[in-house]
N, C-alpha and C positions, 0 to 999 in steps of 0.2 A: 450563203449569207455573207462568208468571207469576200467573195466578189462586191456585194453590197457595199460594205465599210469601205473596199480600196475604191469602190468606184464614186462617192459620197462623200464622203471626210479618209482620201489617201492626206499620208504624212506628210508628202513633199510641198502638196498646195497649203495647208495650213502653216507650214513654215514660214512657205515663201511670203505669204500676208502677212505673218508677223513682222515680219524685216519692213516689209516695203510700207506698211501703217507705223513702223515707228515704236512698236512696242517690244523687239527685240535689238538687241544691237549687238550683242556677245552673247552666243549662248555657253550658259554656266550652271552658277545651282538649276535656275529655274527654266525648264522644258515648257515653253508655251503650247506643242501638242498635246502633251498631257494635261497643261493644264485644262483646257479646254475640254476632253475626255471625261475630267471630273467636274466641269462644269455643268456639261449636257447629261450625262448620267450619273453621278456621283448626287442624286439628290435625295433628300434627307427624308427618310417616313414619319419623322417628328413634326409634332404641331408646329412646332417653329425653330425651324434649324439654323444653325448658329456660324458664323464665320470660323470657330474652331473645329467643327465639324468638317470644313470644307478644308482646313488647311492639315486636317490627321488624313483627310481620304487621298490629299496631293501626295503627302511624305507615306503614304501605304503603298501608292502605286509609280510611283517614283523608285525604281529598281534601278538608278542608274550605276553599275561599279565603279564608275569614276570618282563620285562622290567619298568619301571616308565620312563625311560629319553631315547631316543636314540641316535642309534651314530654318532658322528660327523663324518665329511668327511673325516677328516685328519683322523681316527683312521680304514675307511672303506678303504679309499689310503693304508693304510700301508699292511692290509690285501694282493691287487694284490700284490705279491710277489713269488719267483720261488716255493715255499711248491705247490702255488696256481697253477701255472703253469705246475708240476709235477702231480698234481689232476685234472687236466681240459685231461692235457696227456692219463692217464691213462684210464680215461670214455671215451676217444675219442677210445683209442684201442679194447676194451673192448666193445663198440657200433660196432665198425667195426666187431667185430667177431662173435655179436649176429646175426646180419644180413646176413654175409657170413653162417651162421649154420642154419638158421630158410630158408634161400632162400626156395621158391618152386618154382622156376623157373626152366627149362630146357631146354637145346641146342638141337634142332632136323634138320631135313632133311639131306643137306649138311656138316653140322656140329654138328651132334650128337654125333659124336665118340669122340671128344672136351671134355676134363673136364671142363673147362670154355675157357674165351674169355677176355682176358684182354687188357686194351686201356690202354696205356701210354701219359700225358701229365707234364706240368708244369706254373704256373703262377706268375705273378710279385704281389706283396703287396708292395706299396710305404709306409715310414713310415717316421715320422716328419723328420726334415733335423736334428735334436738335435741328432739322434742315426746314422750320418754320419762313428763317427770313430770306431761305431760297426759293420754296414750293409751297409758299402759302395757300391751305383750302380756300375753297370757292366760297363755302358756306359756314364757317366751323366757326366758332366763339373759343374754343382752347386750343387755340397753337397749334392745332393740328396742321400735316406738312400733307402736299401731295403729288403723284404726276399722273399726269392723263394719257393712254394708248390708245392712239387713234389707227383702226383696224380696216384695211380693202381685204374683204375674203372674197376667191372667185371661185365661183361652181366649177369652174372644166379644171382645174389645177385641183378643190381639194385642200385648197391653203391659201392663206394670207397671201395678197401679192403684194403690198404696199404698207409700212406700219412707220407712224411718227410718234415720237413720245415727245409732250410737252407740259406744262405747265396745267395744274387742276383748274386754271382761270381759264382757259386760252378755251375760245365758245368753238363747237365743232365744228360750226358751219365756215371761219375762215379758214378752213386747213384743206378746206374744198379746193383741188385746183383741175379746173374743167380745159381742156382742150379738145384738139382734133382726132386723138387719140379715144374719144369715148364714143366715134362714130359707129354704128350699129351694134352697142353697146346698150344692153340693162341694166339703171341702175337703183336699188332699192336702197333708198332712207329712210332712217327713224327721223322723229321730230326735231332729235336736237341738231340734223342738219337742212332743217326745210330751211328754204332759201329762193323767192322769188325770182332770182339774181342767176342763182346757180340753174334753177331749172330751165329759163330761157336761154343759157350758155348750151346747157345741155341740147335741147332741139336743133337750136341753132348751128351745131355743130353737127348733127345728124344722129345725134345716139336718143336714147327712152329713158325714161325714170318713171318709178312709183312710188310715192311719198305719204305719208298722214298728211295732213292740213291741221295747222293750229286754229286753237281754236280764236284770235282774234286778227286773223287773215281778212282783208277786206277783198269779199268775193262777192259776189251778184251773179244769179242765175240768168243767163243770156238763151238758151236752149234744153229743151227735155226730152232726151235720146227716149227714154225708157222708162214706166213706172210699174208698181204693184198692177194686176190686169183688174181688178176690178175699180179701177180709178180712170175715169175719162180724161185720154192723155192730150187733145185736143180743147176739152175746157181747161184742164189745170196750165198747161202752155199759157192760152191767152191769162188767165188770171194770174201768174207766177213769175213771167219771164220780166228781168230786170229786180226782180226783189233780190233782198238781202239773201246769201245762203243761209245765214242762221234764221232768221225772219220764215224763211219757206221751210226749215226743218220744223218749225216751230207748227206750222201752220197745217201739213201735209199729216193725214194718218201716219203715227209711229209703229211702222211696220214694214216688212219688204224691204228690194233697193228700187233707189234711184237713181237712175243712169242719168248726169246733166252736162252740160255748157257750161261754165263761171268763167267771167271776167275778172281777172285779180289785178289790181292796183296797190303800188306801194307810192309813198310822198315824197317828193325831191326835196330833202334836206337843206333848208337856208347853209350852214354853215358849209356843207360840202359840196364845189360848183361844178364839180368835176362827176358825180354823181348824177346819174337820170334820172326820171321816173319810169317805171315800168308798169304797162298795161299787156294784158298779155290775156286769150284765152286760152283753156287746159278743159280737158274733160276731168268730171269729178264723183264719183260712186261713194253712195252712201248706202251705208246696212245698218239697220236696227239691230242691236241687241236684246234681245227680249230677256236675257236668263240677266243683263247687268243695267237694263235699259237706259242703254247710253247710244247714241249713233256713234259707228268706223267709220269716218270720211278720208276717203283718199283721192289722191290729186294726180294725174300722170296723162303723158300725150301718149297712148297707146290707143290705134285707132279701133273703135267698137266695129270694124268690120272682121280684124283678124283675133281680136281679147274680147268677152266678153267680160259684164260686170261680174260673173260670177270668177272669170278664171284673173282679175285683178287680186279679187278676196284671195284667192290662193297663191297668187305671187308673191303677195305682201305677205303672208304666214310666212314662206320661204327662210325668212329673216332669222326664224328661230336659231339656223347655223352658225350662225355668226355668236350668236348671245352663247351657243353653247360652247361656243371656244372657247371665250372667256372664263365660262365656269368650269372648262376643263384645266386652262393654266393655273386658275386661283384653287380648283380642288385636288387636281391630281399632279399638277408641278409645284404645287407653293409658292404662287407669285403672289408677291405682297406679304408674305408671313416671318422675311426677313427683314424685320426693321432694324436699318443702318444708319447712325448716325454722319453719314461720311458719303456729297453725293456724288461721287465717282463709282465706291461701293455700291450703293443705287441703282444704278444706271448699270453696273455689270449682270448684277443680281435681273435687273430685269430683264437685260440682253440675253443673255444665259439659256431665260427659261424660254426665250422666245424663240431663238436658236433651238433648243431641244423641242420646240412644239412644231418646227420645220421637222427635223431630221426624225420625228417619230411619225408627224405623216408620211414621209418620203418611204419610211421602211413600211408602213400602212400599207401606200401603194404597190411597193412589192408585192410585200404578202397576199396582195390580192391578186396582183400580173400572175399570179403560179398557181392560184384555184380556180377549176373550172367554175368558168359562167355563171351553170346555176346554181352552184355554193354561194356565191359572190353576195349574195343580198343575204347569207348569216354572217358575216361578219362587220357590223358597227363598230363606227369609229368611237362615239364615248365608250363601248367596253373596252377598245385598242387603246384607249389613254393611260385605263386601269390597269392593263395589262403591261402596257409600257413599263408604268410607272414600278409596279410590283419587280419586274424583270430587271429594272438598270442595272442592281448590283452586279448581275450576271453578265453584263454586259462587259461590262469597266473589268471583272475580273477573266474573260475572255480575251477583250483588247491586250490586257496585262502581258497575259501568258505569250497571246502572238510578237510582242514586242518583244519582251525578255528573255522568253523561256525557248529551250532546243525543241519541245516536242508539236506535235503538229494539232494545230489545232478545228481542224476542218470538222470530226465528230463530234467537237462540244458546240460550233456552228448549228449542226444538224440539228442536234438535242435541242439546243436552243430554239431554232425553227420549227421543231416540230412540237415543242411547247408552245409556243407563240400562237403557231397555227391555232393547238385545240383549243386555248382559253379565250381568245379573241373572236370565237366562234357565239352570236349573241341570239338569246333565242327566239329574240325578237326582229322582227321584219326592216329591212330599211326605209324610213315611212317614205310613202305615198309618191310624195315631189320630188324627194330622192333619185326614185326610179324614171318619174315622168319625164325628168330634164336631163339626166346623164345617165351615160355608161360607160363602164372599158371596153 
């Protein structure tokens, strides 16, 4: 595992990006490798850990003998500033692309012809009410402050490949930016980026999407692939095609799916001339819900010779990964639980954790590169977050020893790993889609 760390976060690269971002210029009191160290694992098992916390773990692990006096808080305070911010940046991209590049993952059966498989999401960071008149909520009536993380997780990597933080206002759907680059590409959306606009970019370029459909989309049923069998798919045709989609859900026994055609139109804008209108067909599956009796509509140009409506319904489940990320940073790293008034601090705090949710998949990955095969599906990633998270201090005081200390630290590696190994071992199965869509 000692190979791990110098091959992951060696010393000399995290240096040299402090220098060349701007946030080192003299190294002195403050060791930006370390800091960093106590950034990514240095995190707090307190409901809400505090920036003095973060500045006793720097001066705990901070053995430098040069030093005779250390530094005081206020001169550790000045340090978080945007240099800092811009170098937390930079390792956070630079982590993402080691991990997209080292992936040994791969897409088979149904979806092996798939370059990857990406899940789009986005989540809320509440942040002190003191940073209202920079990151004002979307929705809030008291001052509340906010930013939004806008998340690309891909199947075959295992991790985030693309993440923009911005504004709680900023709508998800423009942070979409579709190119040539999403050619035989899947891509699944939640609602808050269905996009008319974006999905015909998407075909257009040669890649897939499966999306929800809002619900006041103006679609009209042009064709009916498939119905419930004991419904005459020949009379319901002639009597349906060209109706409303909601009109015809309205209309159609509430039961089963329906496989359809819809023609979707959006309206060219007086004010904006540069703007088209878009008429566009898409196939569109619908499923009753009988236990919440509501219909799932979903919308995607994936052709019913190679997906069926039924393995649509299971693509789009897919998504759950993504939403558990989330719940893994805000449960098991504390994002958002440090409200700063100060948005540089913000922005580190969030970088931080997101940085550490790279470099805890990335040792995920290992630990899995080194278990036979078919061990490989007891070990889950949410119990690896928990276990992450339990282990850091062990971590930070391992790094310590190898920095500072004469003796050799390769047997507390071991011990370490081979703790890792048993508790990350989960007794539950890797579900279902997990296994369908990748392997190492």
């Amino acid at each position: 595992m000692d190979s791990w760390h110098n091959q992951f976060m060696p010393y000399e690269f995290i240096l040299k990006t402090a220098r060349e971002t701007g946030f080192l210029k003299r190294l002195r009191k403050l060791n930006p490798v370390y800091l960093i160290f106590v950034l990514v694992f240095g995190v707090s098992s307190h409901s809400k850990p505090t920036f003095e916390e973060i500045f006793r773990r720097y001066i705990d692990f901070d053995e430098n003998p040069k030093l005779f006096k250390s530094m005081r808080i206020q001169s550790f305070r000045n340090r978080f500033n945007q240099n800092l911010v811009n170098f937390l940046a930079y390792l956070l991209n630079h982590y993402i692309d080691v991990m997209v590049f080292e992936s040994p993952a791969r897409l088979k059966e149904s979806v092996q012809d798939f370059k990857d498989i990406l899940l789009q999401d986005s989540s809320i960071i509440r942040l002190s009410r003191k940073l209202f008149d920079f990151f004002p909520a979307a929705r809030s009536r008291d001052n509340a402050a906010g930013l939004k993380i806008h998340a690309v997780y891909s199947v075959i990597s295992h991790s985030v490949k693309t993440i923009e933080i911005t504004g709680e206002r900023n709508h998800d759907s423009t942070i979409l930016r579709i190119g040539p680059e999403v050619k035989n590409m899947l891509l699944i959306n939640d609602l808050g980026y269905y996009s008319l606009k974006v999905f015909q970019k998407i075909d257009e370029f040669g890649g897939f999407f499966v999306s929800r459909v809002k619900s006041n989309a103006k679609a009209t049923v042009s064709g009916i692939l498939s119905c419930p069998s004991f419904i005459n798919l020949n009379f319901l045709t002639i009597t349906s095609t060209w109706m409303d989609l909601n009109e015809f859900l309205e209309t159609v026994p509430k039961t089963g799916i329906y496989d359809l055609v819809c023609s979707f139109e959006t309206v060219k804008k007086s004010k904006k001339a540069n703007q088209n209108a878009i008429a566009k067909e898409f196939r569109v599956i619908c499923f009753w819900n009988q236990e919440k009796l509501v219909w799932h509509i979903y919308v995607t140009n994936l052709r019913r010779d190679n997906f069926s409506s039924t393995d649509i319904y299971e693509l789009y489940k897919f998504r759950w990964v993504i939403e558990l990320l989330f719940k893994e940073l805000k449960g098991d790293y504390d994002l958002g639980k440090l409200l700063l008034g100060n948005a540089p601090l913000a922005y580190v705090h969030i970088y931080s954790m997101l940085i550490r949710l790279i470099v805890s998949r990335n040792l995920y990955t290992w630990i899995l590169s080194s278990v036979e095969s078919k061990e490989r599906e007891r070990y889950g990633p949410m119990v690896w977050s928990k276990v992450f998270a339990e282990k850091s201090s062990e971590f930070l005081s391992i790094l310590n020893q190898a920095l500072f200390g004469d003796g050799d630290v390769s047997l507390r590696w071991k011990k370490l790993e081979k703790s890792l190994r048993h508790l990350a071992k989960s007794r539950h199965k890797v579900p279902r889609l997990s296994q369908k869509f990748t392997r190492f």
